[in-house]
ROKOL-440639 format. One record per residue (C-alpha): residue number from 1; chain; x, y, z. Coordinates in nm, 2 decimals. Each point is the difference from the previous one (the first is absolute). Example, Ala and Ser with C-alpha at 12.3 -4.5 7.8 and 13.67 -1.06 7.14 Angstrom:
REM residues 2
+-----+-------+--------+--------+--------+
|   n | chain |      x |      y |      z |
+-----+-------+--------+--------+--------+
|   1 |     A |   1.23 |  -0.45 |   0.78 |
|   2 |     A |   0.14 |   0.34 |  -0.07 |
+-----+-------+--------+--------+--------+
//
This chain:
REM residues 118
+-----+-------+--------+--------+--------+
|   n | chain |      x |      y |      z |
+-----+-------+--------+--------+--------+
|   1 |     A |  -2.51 |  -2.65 |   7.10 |
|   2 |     A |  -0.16 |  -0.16 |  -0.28 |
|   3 |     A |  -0.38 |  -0.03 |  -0.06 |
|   4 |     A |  -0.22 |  -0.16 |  -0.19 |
|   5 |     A |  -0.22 |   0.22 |  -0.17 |
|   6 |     A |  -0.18 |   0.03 |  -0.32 |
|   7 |     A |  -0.06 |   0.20 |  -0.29 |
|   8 |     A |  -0.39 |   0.09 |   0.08 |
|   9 |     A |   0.05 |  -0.02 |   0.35 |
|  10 |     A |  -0.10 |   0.35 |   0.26 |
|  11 |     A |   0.27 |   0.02 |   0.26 |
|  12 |     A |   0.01 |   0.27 |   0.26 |
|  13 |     A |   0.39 |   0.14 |  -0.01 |
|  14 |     A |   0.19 |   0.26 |   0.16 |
|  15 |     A |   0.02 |   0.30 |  -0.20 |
|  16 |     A |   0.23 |   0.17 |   0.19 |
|  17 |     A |   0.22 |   0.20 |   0.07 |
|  18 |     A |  -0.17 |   0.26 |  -0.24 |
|  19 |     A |   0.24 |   0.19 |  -0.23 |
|  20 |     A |  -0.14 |   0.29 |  -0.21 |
|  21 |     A |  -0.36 |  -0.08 |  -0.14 |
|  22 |     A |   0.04 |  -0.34 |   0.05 |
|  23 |     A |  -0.36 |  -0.19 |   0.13 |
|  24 |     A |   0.09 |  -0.07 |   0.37 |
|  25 |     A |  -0.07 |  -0.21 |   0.32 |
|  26 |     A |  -0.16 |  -0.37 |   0.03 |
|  27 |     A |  -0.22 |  -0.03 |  -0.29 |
|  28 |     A |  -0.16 |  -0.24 |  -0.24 |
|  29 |     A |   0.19 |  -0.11 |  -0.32 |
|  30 |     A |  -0.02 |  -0.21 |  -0.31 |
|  31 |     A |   0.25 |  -0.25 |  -0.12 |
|  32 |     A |   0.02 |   0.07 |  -0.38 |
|  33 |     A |   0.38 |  -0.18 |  -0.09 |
|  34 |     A |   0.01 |  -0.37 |  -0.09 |
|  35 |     A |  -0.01 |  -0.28 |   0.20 |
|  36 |     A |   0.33 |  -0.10 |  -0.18 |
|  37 |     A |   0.20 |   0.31 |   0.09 |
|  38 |     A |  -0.18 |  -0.05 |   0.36 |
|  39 |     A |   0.31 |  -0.20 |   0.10 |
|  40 |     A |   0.19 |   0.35 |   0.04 |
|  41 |     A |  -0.03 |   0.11 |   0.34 |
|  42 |     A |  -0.21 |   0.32 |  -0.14 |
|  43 |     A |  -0.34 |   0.01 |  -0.17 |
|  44 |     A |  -0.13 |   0.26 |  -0.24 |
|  45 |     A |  -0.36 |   0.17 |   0.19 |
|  46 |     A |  -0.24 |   0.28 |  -0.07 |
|  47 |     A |  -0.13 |   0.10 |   0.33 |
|  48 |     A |  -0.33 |   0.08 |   0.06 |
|  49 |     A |  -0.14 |   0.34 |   0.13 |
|  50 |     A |  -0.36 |   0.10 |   0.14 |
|  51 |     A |  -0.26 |   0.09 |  -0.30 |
|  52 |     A |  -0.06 |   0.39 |  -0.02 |
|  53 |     A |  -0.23 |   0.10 |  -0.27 |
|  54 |     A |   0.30 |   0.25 |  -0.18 |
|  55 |     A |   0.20 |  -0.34 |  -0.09 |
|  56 |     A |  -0.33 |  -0.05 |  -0.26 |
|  57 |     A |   0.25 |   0.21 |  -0.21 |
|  58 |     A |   0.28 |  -0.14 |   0.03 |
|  59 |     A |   0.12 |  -0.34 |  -0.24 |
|  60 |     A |   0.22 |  -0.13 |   0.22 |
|  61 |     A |  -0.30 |  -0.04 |   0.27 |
|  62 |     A |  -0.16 |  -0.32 |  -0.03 |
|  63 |     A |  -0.29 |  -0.01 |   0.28 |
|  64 |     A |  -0.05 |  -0.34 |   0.19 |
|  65 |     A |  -0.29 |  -0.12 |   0.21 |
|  66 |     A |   0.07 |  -0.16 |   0.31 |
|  67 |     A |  -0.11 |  -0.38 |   0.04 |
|  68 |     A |   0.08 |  -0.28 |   0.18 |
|  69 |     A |   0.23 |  -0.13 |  -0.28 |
|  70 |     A |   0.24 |   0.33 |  -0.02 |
|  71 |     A |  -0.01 |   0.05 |   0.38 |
|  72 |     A |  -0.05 |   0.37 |  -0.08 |
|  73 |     A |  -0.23 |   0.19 |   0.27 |
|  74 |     A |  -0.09 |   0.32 |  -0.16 |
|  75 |     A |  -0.03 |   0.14 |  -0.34 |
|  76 |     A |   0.34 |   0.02 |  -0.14 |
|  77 |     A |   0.23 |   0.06 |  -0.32 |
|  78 |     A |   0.26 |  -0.14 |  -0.13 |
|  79 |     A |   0.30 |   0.29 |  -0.07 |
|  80 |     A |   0.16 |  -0.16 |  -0.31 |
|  81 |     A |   0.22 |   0.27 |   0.01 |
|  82 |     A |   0.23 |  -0.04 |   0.30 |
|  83 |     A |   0.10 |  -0.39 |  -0.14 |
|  84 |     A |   0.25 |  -0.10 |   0.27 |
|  85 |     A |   0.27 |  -0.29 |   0.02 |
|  86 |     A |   0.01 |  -0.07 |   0.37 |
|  87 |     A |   0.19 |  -0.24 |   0.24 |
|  88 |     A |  -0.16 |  -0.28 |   0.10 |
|  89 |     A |   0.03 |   0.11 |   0.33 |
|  90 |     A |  -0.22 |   0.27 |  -0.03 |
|  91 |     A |  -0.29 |  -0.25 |  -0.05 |
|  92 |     A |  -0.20 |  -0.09 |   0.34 |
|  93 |     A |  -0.34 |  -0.16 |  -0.12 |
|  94 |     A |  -0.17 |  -0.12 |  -0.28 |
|  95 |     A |  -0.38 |   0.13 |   0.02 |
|  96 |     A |  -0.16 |  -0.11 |  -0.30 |
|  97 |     A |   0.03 |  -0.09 |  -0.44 |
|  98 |     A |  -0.12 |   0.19 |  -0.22 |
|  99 |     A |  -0.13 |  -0.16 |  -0.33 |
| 100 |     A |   0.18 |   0.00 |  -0.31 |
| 101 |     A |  -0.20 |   0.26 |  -0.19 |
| 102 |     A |   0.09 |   0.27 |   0.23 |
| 103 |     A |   0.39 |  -0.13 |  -0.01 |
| 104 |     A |  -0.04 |   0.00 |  -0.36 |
| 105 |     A |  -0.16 |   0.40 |   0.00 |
| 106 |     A |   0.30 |   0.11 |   0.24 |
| 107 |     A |   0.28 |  -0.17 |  -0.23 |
| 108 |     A |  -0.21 |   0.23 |  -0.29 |
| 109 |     A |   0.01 |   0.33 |   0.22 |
| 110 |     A |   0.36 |  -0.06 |   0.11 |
| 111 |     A |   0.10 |  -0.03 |  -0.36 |
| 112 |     A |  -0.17 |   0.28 |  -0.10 |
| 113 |     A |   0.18 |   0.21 |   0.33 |
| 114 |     A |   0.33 |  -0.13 |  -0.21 |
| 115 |     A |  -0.15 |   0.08 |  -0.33 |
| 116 |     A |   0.28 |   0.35 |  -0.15 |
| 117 |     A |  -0.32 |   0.00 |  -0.28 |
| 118 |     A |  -0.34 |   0.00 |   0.31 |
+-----+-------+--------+--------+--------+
//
């Protein structure tokens, strides 16, 4: 199954089955990959986690708000850590968009998680 979503875009998708450490269960997520490789049946996410005040010292945690543009419902952060390429058909709903600053601030954090010198 194909879909169309979007760079920006808050989907909830199926994290599971859970292997290891890996984030689990139906959870919020944010496309990062480009609309132009969005033709693959798979999309590049970070997913998105409830806030706790510890991820403060974390730089992979990005906190997000919730509004009635991102669809979020609680305080939350983005784990730029656990980047994902998932099937399509692990996508069930799009929720919300965030805007482009905070796409722009988790491209930064995700390059610095890849960073050998960070």
């Amino acid at each position: 199954m194909s879909i169309e979503a979007k760079q920006g875009e808050v989907w909830m998708v199926r994290f599971y089955p859970q292997v290891g450490s890996d984030i689990s269960k139906l959870r919020p997520a944010i496309i990062i990959s480009h609309d132009t490789i969005g033709r693959l049946p798979l999309k590049t996410i970070v997913p998105v986690t409830d806030w706790k005040p510890s991820y403060e010292h974390y730089p992979w945690m990005i906190p997000i708000t919730p509004s009635s543009t991102n669809g979020l419902s609680k305080p939350s952060a983005i784990d730029c850590f656990q980047i994902k390429n998932f099937s399509d058909d692990r996508f069930v709903e799009k929720i919300g968009v965030i805007e482009l600053t905070l796409l722009q601030k988790i491209h930064q954090t995700v390059m610095k998680t890849l960073d050998p010198l960070f």
